[in-house]
N, C-alpha and C positions, 0 to 999 in steps of 0.2 A: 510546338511552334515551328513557324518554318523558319530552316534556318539560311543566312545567308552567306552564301559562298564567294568569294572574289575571282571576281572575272577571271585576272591569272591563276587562279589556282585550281580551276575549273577543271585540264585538259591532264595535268599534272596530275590529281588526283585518281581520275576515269584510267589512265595508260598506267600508275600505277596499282592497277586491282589487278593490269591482264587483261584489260580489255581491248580490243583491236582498235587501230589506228585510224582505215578509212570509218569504221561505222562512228567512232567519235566523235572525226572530225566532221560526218554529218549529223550527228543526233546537236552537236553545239552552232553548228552555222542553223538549223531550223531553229534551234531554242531559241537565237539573237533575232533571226527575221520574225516570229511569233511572238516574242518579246515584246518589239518594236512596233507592231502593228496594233496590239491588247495599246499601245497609249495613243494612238489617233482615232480619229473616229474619221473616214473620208466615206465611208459610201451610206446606202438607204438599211437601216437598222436591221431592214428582211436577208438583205445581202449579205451583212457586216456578219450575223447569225451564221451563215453557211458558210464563209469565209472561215472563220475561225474555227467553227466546229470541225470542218475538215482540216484544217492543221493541226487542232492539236490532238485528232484523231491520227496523224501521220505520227506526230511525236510519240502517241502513245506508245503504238505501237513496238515505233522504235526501242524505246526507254525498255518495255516488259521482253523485249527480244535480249538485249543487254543486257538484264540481271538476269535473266535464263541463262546467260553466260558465263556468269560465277556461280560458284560450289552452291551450295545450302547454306542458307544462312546464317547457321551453326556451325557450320565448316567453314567457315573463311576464314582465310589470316586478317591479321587488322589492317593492311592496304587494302586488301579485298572488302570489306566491313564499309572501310571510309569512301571504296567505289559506289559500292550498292548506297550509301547513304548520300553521296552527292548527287547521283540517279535520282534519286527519290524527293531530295529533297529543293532539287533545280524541278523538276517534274511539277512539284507541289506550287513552286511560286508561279508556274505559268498557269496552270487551275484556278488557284487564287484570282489570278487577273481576270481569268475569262469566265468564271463564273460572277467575278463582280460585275464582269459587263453584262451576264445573259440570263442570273438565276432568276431576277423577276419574268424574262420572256418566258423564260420553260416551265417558270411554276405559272403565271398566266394561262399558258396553253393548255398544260396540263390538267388544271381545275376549271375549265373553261370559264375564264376570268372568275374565279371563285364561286362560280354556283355549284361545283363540286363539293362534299369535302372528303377529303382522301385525307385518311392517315399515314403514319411519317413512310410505316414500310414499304405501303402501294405507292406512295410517289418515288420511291428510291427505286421499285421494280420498273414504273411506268419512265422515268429520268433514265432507267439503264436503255431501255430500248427508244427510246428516240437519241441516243448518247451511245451508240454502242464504241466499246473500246475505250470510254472514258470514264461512265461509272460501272461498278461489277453490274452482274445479273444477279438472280437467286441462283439460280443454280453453279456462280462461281463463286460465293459466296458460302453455299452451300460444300462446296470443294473445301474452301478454305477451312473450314471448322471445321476439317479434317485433320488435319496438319500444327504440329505444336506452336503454339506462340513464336517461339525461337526462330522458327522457320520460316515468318511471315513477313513478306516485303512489302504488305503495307497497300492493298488492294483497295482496303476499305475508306486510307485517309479519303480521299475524292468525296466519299458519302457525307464526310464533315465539314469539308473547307464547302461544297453545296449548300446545305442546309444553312450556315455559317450565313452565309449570304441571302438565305432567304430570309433570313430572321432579319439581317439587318434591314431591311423593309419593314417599314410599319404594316403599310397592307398586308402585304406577302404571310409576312409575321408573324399576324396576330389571326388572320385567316388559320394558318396550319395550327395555332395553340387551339382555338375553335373548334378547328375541326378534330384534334388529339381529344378534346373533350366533350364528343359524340356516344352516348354509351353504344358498347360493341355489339354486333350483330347476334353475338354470342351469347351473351347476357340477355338481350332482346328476345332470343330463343327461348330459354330459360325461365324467363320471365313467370310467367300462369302456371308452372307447375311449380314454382318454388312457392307463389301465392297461395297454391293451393295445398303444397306438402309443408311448408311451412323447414322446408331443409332442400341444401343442395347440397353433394359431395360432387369434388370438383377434382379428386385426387390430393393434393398437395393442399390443398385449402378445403375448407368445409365451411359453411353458409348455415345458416339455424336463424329462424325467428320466433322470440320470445315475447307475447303479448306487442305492445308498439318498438321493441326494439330488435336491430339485426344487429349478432354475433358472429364476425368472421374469426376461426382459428388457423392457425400455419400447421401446415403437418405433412414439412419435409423433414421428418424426423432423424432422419438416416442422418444428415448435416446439419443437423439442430438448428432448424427452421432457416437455414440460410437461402439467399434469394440469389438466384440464375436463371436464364432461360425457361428453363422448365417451371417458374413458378410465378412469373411478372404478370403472363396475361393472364393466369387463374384466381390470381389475388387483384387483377382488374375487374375482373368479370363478377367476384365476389361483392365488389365496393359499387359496381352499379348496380348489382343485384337488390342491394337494400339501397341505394340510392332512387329508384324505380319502382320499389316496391310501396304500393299506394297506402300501407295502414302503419308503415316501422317509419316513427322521426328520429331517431338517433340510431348510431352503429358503434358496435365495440370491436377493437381488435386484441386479440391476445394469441399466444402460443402455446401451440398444445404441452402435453406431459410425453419425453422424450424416453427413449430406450439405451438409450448412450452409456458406458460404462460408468464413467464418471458425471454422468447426473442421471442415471436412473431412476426415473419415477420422480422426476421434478421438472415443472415446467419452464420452458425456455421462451423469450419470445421470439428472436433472432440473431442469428449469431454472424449478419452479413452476407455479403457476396460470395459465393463460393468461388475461394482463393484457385482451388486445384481446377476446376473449369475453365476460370483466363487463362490458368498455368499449360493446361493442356488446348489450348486455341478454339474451346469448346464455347466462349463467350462473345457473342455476336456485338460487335456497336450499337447495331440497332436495337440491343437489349436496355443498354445505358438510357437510350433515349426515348422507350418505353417509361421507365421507371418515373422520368422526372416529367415526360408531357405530357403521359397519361395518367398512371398509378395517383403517384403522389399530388401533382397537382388536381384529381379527380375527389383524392380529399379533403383537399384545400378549397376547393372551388367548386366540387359538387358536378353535375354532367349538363350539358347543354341540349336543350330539348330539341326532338325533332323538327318541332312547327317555326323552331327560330332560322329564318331566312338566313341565305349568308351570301355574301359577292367582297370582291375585292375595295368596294366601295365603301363598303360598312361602318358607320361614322365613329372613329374610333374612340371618343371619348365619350360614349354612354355610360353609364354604369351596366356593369355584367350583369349578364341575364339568365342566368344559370343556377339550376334549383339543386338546392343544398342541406345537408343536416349535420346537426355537431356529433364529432368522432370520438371517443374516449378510447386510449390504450392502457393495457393493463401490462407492465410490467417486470416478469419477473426472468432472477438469475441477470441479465443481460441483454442488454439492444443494441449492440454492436455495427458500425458503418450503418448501411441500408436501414436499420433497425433503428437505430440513433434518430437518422432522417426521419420515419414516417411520426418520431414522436414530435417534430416542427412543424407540423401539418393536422395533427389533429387540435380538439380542443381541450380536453384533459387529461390528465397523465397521472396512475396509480402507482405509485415501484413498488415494490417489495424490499423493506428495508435489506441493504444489504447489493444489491444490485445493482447495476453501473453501466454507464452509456458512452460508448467511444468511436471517435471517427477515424480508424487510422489511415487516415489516407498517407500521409507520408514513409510507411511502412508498406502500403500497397502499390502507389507510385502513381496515382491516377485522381481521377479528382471524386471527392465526395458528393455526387449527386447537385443538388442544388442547396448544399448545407452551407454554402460560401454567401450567402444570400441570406439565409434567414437564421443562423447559429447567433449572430449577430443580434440580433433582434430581443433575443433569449438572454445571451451571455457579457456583450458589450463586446469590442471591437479585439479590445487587448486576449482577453480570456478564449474567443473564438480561434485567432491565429495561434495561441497554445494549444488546442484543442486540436484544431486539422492541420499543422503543421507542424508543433513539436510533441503529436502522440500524447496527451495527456489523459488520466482516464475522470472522468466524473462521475464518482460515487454516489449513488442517488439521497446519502443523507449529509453529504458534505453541505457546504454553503453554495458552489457554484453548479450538483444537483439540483437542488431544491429549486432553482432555476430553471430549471427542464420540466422537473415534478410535482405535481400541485400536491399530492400526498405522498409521503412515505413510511408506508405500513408494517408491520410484522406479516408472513405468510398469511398465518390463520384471522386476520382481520378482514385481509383481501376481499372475499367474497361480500361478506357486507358490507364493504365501502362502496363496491361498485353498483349494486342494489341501490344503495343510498343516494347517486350520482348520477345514477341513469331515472329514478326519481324523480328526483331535482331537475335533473337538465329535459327529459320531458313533459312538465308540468306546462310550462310556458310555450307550447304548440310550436309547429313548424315555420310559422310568418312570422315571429317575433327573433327565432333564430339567426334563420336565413339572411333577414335585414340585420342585423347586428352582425353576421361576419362579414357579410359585402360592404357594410359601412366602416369596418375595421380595418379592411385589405386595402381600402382608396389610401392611407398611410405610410401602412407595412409594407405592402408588396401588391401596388396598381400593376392589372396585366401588360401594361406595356415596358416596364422595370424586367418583368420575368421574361419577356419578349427579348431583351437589349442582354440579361444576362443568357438568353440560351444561347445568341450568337456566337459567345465568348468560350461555351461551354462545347457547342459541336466542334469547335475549332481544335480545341486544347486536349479534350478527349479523344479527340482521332488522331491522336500523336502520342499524346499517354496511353492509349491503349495498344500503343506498338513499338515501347522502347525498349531499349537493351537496359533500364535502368529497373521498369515492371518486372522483369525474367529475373536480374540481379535479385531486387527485393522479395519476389518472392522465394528465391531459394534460401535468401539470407531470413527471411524472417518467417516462412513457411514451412519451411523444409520440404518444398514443392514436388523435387525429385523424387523423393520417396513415396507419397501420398497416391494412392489411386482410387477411382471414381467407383 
C-alpha cells in the first residue's frame, strides 16, 4: 500500500538518508507542482496526456538518480532505509494519480480501442515504450532478476499501481481478463501433434491423453512440484492443450512421484511457490499475475475462442462465452499456497488420506493468489481468515478439509477413485458441463467480481512483493540464506 507521508516530514526524512540539499529541494517542489496539476483538469485530454507524462517522466528520473545515491539496499543504516522508502513511496502516490487519469487512454491506444488482445506481459512491454522512464522495460527488468530481493528499490511497483487501474475500468478490465484467457500461441502450436501423439513433454509439466480424458503431471521434481517462473506458462500451455483438444472433456491434474530425500518414491502435488526464487529476486511480478489471470482462472473458466470478437465496447453483461471442461485434482502428500489455490478452481478433489492443504501466506508476506476471493466460498469467512492469515493447516480428513475434498482416500484406493470420477464426470458430454459451471459462477464469482478484485490485488502485490517484511519472513521461516537454487 502506498504509504502516506506528511508534508513536514517529507524534507526531514530525504536530508536525513544523506541525500543532497539542492536535488531535494527540487525532486519536492516538482513533486508539489505535479501533485497539483494530477487534481485539475484545464486543458484538451490529448494535451493534458503529454503534459503529465513529461513531468512525471522528469520526476522519474529524478527520484532513480536519488536512490542511486544511497548505498545498496541491504547496506543502508535505517535513515538511509526511511530515505529510499519516502522516495519510493511519494514517487508511488504521484503514479497513482496519473495513472488514474491516463491508464484507460494508454490501454485504449495500445489495444486499438480493444480490437487487440494483448496479454498482461506485452502490454507492460508495449506501456514501457510509449512510458519510457516510467514503467521498466524487459530488459530492465530482466536486470533486475539479477539482483537479490533485498537489493530492490522497487522498479516494478509502476507495473501494479498500472494494471491496478486498468482493472478498475470495466471496459479496460474485463477486455485484459479476455484477453489473459486467449489460449497461447504456444499451445496453438502444439496443438495437432499432441492430437496426434496423444503426449506432450513440456519439461516441468507433461500432457498425456487417455481415451476422452487429458492428464496433466507437475514434474518440477527438484522443489517438489513447486510453481515459479519456470513452470506458470508450461502448466498454462498444458491446460489449453486439453482445453483445445477436440475428443478429451475432462482434465486431471496431479503431481508426479518425487526424488526428494524425504519423500522418495511418493508422489507430491505441490509444494507452492518457490520460496528461494522470491528470496533470490529471481521471481518476476509479472509471474503472480500469470498465475491468477491466466493459469488459474483458464481452469475456472476455460479458454476464449478465437472467432469471439472483442473491442472495448463489449456488452459486458452477457454471459461468458468461453468453452470449458470439469477439472479433477488428485491429491497427494500436500497442495501447499499455489497448490491449495488450483484446488479452488477445479471441479473435484481426491486427497490422499493423510494429506493437507495450506495457504501460508502470512508466513510468506505476500498475498495468496486469488484464495482471498474464493477460500471463502469453500470454508466460510471465519475459517478462511484463519487459514491465510493465521497459518492454519487443513488436513484433508479433518472437518474443515473435507471442505476442500470431495473424497478422502487411503493411497492404494486412489487410482480407482479416479477411474470412477472421471467416469462419472464424462458420461454427461461436454454441453451439459460447460452450462452448469457458467451458470454456477453468475453466483460465486461473475467476471466482473474477479475484474474489481484484481484491481485490489496488482496494487497490493506490487508492494508485498517488495517489502523488507517478505526478506524478514523469509529468512525467519525459510531459512532463505542458506538455501540454494
Amino acid at each position: 500500500m502506498i504509504e502516506y507521508i506528511n508534508i513536514d516530514d517529507r524534507k526531514p526524512r530525504l536530508i536525513g538518508g544523506g541525500l543532497e540539499g539542492q536535488s531535494v529541494d527540487l525532486f519536492l517542489a516538482q513533486w508539489s507542482d505535479q501533485h497539483s496539476s494530477l487534481e485539475i483538469k484545464t486543458d484538451s485530454p490529448k494535451l493534458l496526456f503529454q503534459k503529465d507524462t513529461q513531468s512525471l517522466q522528469q520526476i522519474s528520473s529524478l527520484v532513480w538518480e536519488l536512490m542511486a545515491a544511497l548505498p545498496a539496499k541491504s547496506a543502508r543504516a535505517p535513515a538511509e532505509k526511511i530515505a529510499g522508502e519516502t522516495l519510493l513511496h511519494l514517487y508511488s502516490a504521484l503514479s497513482w494519480s496519473y495513472f488514474r487519469r491516463h491508464a484507460t487512454h494508454i490501454y485504449a491506444h495500445l489495444t486499438d480501442h480493444g480490437q487487440q488482445s494483448i496479454r498482461v506481459d506485452r502490454l507492460l512491454w508495449l506501456a514501457a515504450e510509449m512510458l519510457p522512464g516510467i514503467l521498466p522495460t524487459k530488459e530492465q527488468i530482466d536486470v533486475e532478476c539479477t539482483r537479490m530481493l533485498r537489493d530492490k528499490d522497487g522498479i516494478e511497483i509502476n507495473q501494479g499501481l498500472f494494471l491496478s487501474q486498468v482493472f478498475c475500468d470495466p471496459a479496460c478490465g474485463h477486455h485484459l481478463n479476455r484477453s489473459m484467457l486467449r489460449p497461447t500461441l504456444e499451445a496453438q502450436a502444439l496443438l495437432d501433434e499432441f492430437v496426434k501423439k496423444g503426449e506432450i513433454d513440456l519439461g516441468v509439466v507433461k500432457v498425456k491423453a487417455v481415451g476422452s480424458t487429458g492428464y496433466i503431471y507437475l514434474h518440477n521434481e527438484r522443489y517438489l512440484n513447486a510453481e515459479d517462473d519456470t513452470t506458470v506458462q508450461p502448466l498454462e500451455q498444458a491446460v489449453d492443450l486439453i482445453l483445445l483438444h477436440p475428443r478429451l472433456t475432462m482434465g486431471v491434474l496431479r503431481g508426479s512421484v518425487v526424488d526428494h530425500p524425504k519423500y522418495k518414491g511418493k508422489r507430491i502435488f505441490c509444494s507452492g511457490i518457490n520460496l528461494t526464487r522470491i528470496y533470490q529476486g529471481k521471481q518476476s511480478f509479472v509471474s503472480f499475475l500469470f498465475r491468477s489471470l491466466a493459469l488459474h482462472n483458464k481452469l475456472y473458466r476455460g479458454v476464449l475462442p478465437s472467432q469471439e470478437k472483442d473491442s472495448l465496447d463489449y456488452p459486458l453483461n452477457e454471459p461468458e462465452r468461453t468453452h470449458e471442461k470439469p477439472w479433477v485434482a488428485v491429491v497427494e502428500t500436500f497442495a501447499i499456497g499455489g497448490g491449495c489455490q488450483l484446488l479452488l478452481v477445479v471441479d473435484y478433489v481426491i486427497a490422499e488420506k493423510g494429506s493437507y492443504f495450506s495457504l501460508p501466506a502470512r508466513k510468506e508476506g505476500i498475498l495468496p493468489g486469488s484464495a482471498n476471493i474464493r477460500l471463502t466460498r469453500f470454508l466460510g469467512e471465519r475459517l478462511a481468515r484463519q487459514a491465510i492469515m493465521f497459518d492454519k493447516l487443513l488436513y484433508a480428513d479433518s472437518p474443515e478439509g473435507k471442505l476442500i475434498a470431495n473424497e478422502v482416500i487411503q493411497s492404494d484406493e486412489i487410482e480407482a477413485a479416479l477411474e470412477r470420477v472421471v467416469q462419472n464426470g464424462t458420461g454427461s458430454g461436454m454441453v451439459s458441463a460447460g452450462a452448469n459451471r457458467r451458470a454456477i459462477r453468475i453466483q460465486t464469482e461473475p467476471l466482473d467480481m474477479f475484474r474489481q478484485y484484481m484491481a485490489t490485488y496488482a496494487l497490493e502485490q506490487a508492494f508485498c512483493n517488495m517489502s523488507e517484511q517478505l526478506i524478514s519472513n523469509l529468512e525467519k521461516h525459510w531459512n532463505a540464506k542458506e538455501r540454494k537454487l
